[in-house]
C-alpha positions as CSV (number, residue, x, y, z in Angstrom):
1,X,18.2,-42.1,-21.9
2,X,17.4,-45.8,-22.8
3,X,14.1,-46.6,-24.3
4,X,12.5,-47.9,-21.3
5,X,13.1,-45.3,-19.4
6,X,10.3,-42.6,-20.7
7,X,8.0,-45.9,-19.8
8,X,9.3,-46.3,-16.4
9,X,9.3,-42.3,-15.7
10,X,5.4,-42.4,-16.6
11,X,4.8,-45.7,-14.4
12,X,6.5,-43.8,-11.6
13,X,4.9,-40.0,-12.1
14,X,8.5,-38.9,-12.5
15,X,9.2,-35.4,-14.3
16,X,11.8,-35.5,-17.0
17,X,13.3,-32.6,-17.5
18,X,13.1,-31.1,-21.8
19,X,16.1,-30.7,-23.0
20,X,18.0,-27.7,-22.3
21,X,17.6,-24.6,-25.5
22,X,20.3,-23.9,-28.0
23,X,22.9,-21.4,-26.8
24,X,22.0,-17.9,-28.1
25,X,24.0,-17.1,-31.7
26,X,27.0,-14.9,-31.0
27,X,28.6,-13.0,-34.5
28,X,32.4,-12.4,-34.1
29,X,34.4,-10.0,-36.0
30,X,35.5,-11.7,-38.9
31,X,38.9,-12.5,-39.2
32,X,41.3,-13.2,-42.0
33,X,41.6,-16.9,-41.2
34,X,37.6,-16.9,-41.9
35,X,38.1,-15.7,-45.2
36,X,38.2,-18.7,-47.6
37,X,34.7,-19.9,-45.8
38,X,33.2,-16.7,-46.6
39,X,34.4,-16.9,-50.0
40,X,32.4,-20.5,-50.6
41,X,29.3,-19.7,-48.7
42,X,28.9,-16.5,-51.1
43,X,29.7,-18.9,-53.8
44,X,27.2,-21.0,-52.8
45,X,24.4,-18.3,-52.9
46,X,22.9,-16.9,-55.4
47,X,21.4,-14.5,-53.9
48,X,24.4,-13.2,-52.0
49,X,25.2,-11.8,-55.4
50,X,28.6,-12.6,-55.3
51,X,31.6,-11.4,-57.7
52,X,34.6,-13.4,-58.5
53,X,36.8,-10.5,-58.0
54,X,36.0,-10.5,-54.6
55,X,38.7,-12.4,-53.6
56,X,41.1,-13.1,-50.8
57,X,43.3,-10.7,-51.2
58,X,40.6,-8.1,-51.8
59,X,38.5,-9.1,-48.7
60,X,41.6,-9.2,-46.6
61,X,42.7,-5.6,-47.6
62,X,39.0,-4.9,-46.3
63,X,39.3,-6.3,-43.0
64,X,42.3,-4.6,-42.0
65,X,40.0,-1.4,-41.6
66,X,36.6,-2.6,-41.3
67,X,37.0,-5.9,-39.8
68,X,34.3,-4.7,-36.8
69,X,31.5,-4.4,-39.5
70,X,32.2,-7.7,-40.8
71,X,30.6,-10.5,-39.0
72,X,30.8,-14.1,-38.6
73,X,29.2,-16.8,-36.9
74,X,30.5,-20.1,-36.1
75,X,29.7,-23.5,-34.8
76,X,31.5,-24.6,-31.6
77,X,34.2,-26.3,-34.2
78,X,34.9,-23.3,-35.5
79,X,33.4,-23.8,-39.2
80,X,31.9,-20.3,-40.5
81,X,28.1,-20.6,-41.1
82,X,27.1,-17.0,-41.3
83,X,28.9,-14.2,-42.7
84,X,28.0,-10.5,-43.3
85,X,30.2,-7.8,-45.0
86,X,30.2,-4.4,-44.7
87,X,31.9,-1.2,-45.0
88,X,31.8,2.4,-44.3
89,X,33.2,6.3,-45.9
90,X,32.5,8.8,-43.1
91,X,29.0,9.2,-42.4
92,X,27.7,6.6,-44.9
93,X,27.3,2.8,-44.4
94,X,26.9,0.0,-47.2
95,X,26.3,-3.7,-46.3
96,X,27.3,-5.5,-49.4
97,X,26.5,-9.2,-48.7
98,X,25.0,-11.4,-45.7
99,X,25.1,-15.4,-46.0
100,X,23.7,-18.2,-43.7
101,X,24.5,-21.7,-44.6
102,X,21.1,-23.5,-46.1
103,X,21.8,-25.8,-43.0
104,X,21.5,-23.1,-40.1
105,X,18.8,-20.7,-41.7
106,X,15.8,-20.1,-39.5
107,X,17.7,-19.8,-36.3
108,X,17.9,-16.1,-36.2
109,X,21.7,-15.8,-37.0
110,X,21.9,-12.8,-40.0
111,X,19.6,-11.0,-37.4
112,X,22.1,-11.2,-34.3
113,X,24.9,-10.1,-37.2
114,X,22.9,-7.1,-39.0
115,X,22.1,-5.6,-34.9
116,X,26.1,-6.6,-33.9
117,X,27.1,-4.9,-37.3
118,X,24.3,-1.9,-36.8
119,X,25.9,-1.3,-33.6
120,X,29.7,-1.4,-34.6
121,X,28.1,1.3,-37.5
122,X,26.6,3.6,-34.8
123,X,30.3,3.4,-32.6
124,X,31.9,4.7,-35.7
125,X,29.3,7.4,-36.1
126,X,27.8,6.3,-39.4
127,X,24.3,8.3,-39.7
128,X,22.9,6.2,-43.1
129,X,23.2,2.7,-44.2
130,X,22.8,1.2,-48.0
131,X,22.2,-2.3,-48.7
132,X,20.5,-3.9,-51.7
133,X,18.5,-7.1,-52.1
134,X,17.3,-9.2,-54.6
135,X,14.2,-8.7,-56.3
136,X,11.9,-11.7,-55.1
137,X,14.4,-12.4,-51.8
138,X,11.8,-12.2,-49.4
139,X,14.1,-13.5,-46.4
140,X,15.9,-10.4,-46.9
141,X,13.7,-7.9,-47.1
142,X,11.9,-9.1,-44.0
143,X,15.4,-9.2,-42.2
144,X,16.3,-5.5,-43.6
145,X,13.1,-4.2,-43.0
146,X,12.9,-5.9,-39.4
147,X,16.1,-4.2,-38.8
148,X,14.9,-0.8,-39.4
149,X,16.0,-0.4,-43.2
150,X,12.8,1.2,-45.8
151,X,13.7,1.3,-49.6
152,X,14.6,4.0,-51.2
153,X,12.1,6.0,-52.9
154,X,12.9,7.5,-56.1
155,X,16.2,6.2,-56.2
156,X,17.7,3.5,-58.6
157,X,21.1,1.6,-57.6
158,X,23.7,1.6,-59.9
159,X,26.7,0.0,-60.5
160,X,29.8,-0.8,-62.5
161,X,32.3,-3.1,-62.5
162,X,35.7,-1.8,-62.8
């Protein structure tokens, strides 16, 4: 709209419409072509606690039977700005990493992937899910615990590299 024309609206008591909202976020499936955007935006978070060894290769064997767990969002150009990985054995769920570009935070996209990947979880029947966060992430915990998720009380997470 050119400058003038807010001015000439007002002069004339003609309504301009706002701007129409942002499409709802959508997470996908990830797929194998996301991969190698996955891999930076972990990279590029500390707090996603990410571990070299979680390569391409590695991530790829886990898609080909959890793909539905693992979410993605992406602009309208494709580009992967949100990514959530997780996995399940049987009953029991474990949601290893979620990521939103410092650029799209705010905009409730690791909230539309945790329900979409909550809900693939429930399809498959799992009854428990495990996640850990940071000490001191506070955007996470108020996303896990907004999402249902309590800690654990009187347990410690452990872990070892192999």
């Amino acid at each position: 709209m050119p400058a003038a024309a807010p001015a000439l609206a007002e002069a004339f008591d003609v309504l301009v419409a706002p701007p129409p909202p942002a499409a709802p976020a959508v997470s996908a499936e990830m797929a194998a072509a996301d991969i190698p955007q996955v891999i930076a935006l972990l990279r590029a978070a500390p707090q996603a606690a990410y571990c070299e060894w979680e390569d391409e290769a590695l991530l790829a064997r886990h898609l080909a039977h959890s793909a539905d767990l693992c979410r993605v969002v992406r602009t309208p150009s494709g580009r992967v700005v949100a990514a959530l990985l997780a996995g399940s054995f049987g009953v029991r769920g474990s949601i290893s990493h979620a990521v939103v570009d410092p650029g799209h935070r705010r905009l409730g996209l690791a909230r539309v992937m945790a329900a979409d990947a909550l809900e693939a979880f429930r399809r498959r029947g799992v009854r428990r899910i495990f996640l850990a966060v940071l000490d001191g992430n506070e955007a996470a915990t108020a996303l896990w615990t907004g999402a249902g998720f309590r800690p654990a009380l009187g347990e410690r997470t452990f872990e070892c590299d192999l």
